[in-house]
N, C-alpha and C positions, 0 to 999 in steps of 0.2 A: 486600787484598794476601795472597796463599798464601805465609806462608813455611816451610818445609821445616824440621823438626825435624832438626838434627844427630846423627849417631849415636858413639856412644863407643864409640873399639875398644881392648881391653885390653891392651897391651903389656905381657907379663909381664917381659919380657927389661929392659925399664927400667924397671920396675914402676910404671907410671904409664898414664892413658886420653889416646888419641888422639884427635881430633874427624876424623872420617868424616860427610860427606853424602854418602849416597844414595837420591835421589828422594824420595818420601812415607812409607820406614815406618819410623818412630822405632822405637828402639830400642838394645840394645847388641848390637854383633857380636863376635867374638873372633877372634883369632890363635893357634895353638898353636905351644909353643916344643917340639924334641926332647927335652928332660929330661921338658914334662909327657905329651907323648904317651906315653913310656915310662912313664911313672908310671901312666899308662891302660889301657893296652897290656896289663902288667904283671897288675895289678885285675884286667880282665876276664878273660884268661886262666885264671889262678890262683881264678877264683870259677866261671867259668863255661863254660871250656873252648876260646870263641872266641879265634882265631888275627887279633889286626887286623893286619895288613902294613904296611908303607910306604903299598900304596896305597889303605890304609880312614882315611889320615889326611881327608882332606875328608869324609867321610862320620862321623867324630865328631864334629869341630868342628859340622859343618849337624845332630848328631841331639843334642847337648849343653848348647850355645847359650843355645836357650831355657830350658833346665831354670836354668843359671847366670844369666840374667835373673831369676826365679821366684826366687832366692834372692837374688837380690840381690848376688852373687859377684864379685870382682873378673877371673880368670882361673883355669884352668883347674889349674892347681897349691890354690888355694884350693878346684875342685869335688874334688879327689883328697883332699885332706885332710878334706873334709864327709863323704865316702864311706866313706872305711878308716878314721875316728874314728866313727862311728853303730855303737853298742853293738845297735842294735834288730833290724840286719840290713836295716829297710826302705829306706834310699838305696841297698844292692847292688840288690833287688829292681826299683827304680825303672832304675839304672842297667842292668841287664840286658832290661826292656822298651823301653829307649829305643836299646838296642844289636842287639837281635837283628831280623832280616829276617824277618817272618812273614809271608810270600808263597805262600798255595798256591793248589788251586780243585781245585772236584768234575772226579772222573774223574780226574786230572792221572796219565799214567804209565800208562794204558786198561790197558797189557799184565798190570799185575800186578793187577788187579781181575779182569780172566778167569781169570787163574791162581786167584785167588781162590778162586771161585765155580767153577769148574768142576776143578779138580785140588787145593791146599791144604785147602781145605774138608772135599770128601767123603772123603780120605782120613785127612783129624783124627778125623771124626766115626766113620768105621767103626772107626778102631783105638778111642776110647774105648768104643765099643760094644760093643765085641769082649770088652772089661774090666767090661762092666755096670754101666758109668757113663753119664752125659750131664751132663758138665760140661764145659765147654769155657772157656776162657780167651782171651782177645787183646788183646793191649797195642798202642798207637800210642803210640808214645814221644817225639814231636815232632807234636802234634795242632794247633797253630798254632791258627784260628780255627773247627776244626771240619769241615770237608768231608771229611776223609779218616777219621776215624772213625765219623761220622754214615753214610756210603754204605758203609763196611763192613757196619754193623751193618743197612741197610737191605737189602744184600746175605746175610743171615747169616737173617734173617726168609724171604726170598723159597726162597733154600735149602731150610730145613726145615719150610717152608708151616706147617698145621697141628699139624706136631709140636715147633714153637715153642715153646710153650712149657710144652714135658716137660723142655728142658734148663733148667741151670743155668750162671752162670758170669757170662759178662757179657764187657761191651767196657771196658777202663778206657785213658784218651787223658790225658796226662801235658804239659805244657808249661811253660821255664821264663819263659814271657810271661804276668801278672796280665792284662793287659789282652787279649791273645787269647784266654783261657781266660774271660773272660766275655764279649766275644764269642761264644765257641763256644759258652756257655751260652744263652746267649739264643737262640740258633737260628736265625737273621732272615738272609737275605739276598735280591740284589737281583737282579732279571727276568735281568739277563746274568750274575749266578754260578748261576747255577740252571740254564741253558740248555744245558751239557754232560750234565748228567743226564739218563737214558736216561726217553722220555717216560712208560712204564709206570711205572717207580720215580717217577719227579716224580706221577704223579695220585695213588699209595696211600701217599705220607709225606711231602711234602708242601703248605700249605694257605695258598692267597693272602689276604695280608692288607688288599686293596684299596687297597693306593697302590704299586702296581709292586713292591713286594717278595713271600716267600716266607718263610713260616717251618715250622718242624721241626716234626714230629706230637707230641701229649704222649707216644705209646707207644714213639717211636723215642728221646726225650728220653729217658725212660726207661731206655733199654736201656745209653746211655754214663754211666757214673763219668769226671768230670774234674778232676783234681787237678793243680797246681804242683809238679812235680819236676824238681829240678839233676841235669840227667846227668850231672853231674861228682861225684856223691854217690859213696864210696867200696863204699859197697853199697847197694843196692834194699833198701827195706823189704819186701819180699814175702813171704805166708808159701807160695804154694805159685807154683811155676813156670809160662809160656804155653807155647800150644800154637803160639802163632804170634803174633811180634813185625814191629812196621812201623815201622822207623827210616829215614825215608826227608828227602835233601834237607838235612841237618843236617848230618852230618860232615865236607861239603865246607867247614867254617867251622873245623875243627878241622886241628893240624896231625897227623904221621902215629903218632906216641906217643900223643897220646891218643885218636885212632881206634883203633889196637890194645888201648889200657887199656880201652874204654869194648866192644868189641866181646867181648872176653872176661867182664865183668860181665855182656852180653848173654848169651852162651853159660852162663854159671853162672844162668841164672833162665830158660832155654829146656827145655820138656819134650825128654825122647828121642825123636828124629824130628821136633824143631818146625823150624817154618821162621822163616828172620828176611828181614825185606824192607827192601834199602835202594833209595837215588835211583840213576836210573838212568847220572848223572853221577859216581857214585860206584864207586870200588874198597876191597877186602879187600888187607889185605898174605898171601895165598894163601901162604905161606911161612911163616905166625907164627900161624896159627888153625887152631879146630878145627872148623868148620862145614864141611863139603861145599858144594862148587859146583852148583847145580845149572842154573840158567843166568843169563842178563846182569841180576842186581839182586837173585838168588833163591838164599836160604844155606839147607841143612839140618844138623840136628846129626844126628851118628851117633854 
């Protein structure tokens, strides 16, 4: 006889477990009530700048769940109080990789990789040249699992061929996802993330690991710094400003105050004349910043 494990659903609102069958996968499911979503809502906001709506309510509940099984938790007012009492900091951490969308892919956005490479680039490089330097800086500030910094700096090599490596400076690629940022360290992805890459780039960085994946070169590995940073930090640890920032894909999660607080931090760590690159779903409140337009996703400071 297959009998079907009952599943327990937490009724916070009567503070007691419901018995729910469905189908074969034991377990407990939850309900969330309006106080605890706010109480969620609230949290993440206040820690990490995401805006959840009315309609990101199913999409907490399905990304939470498990975590509140894993401790063993009755509902969801119990994972709020787990959260905002850990002295350690590490349940926001957890709850922020289990909240945020790290959805990207190589190439994503073609238009501002040409801009890249063929206009942002050469004219960074000439003005610090023009200063007797070769230091160059470039921050992705929402580097997710890696593709959009990795192909920058794959693009930054092909740039200055052989004179590669005269400069200094480097790529540093900032996420506040634990688990995308090793991810991204690791390097590794599969036959069809790989396949937007333009085929020259894919043969010189690179290198099949023979079971349908692809992984990063050690010298490209090399080239990104990746570190765990809270946009929502009141200031950037930085000690010297970018020549060009790539915030892209992120702020559409924010509502419009902390897009303008988070975009002037951006401007206060932007060299003069750097460029800042957002998604191309995204807008500037044009009214309340200091960057130049320069075209659809593409900011310069002046």
């Amino acid at each position: 006889m297959n009998i079907k494990e009952p599943i327990l659903e937490c009724d916070s609102r009567a503070d007691s477990y419901t018995r729910k069958s469905v189908g074969d996968k034991p377990g407990l499911t939850f309900s969330i009530t309006d106080q605890e979503f706010n109480l969620i809502r609230s949290f993440v906001y206040d820690s990490v700048g995401i805006n959840l709506t009315e309609q990101k309510r199913s999409l907490v509940v399905g990304r939470l769940q498990k975590k509140l099984r894993q401790l063993g938790l009755k509902c969801f007012k119990d994972y709020y109080d787990y959260v905002s009492g850990d002295k350690t900091g590490q349940a926001s951490v957890e709850l922020a990789d289990l909240i945020s969308t790290n959805y990207t892919y190589f190439n994503r956005e073609k238009a501002h990789f040409e801009y890249f490479i063929n206009t942002a680039l050469p004219e960074t490089a000439r003005r610090i040249m023009s200063r007797g330097k070769r230091e160059i800086r470039v921050w992705c500030a929402a580097a997710s699992s890696g593709e959009e910094p990795y192909l920058l700096a794959m693009l930054m090599r092909e740039y200055f061929g052989e004179e590669y490596r005269l400069w200094d400076g480097g790529l540093l690629a900032t996420d506040i996802s634990k688990e995308a940022l090793l991810n991204a360290e690791a390097g590794v992805y599969k036959d069809e993330a790989v396949k937007p890459v333009p085929a020259d780039i894919r043969r010189k960085y690179f290198e099949r690991t023979g079971n349908s994946e692809w992984k990063i070169t050690v010298s490209v590995k090399k080239d990104v710094t990746f570190r765990r940073l809270n946009l929502m930090n009141r200031h950037f640890p930085f000690k010297k400003p970018f020549h060009i920032i790539f915030c892209r894909n992120v702020m559409i999660y924010f509502d419009q105050k902390t897009r303008d607080a988070l975009v002037r931090r951006f401007y206060d760590v932007t060299e003069p004349d750097g460029y800042l690159f957002i998604g191309h779903s995204e807008t500037l409140n044009r009214s309340n910043m200091k960057y130049k337009y320069i075209k659809p996703a593409i900011y310069r400071k002046v």
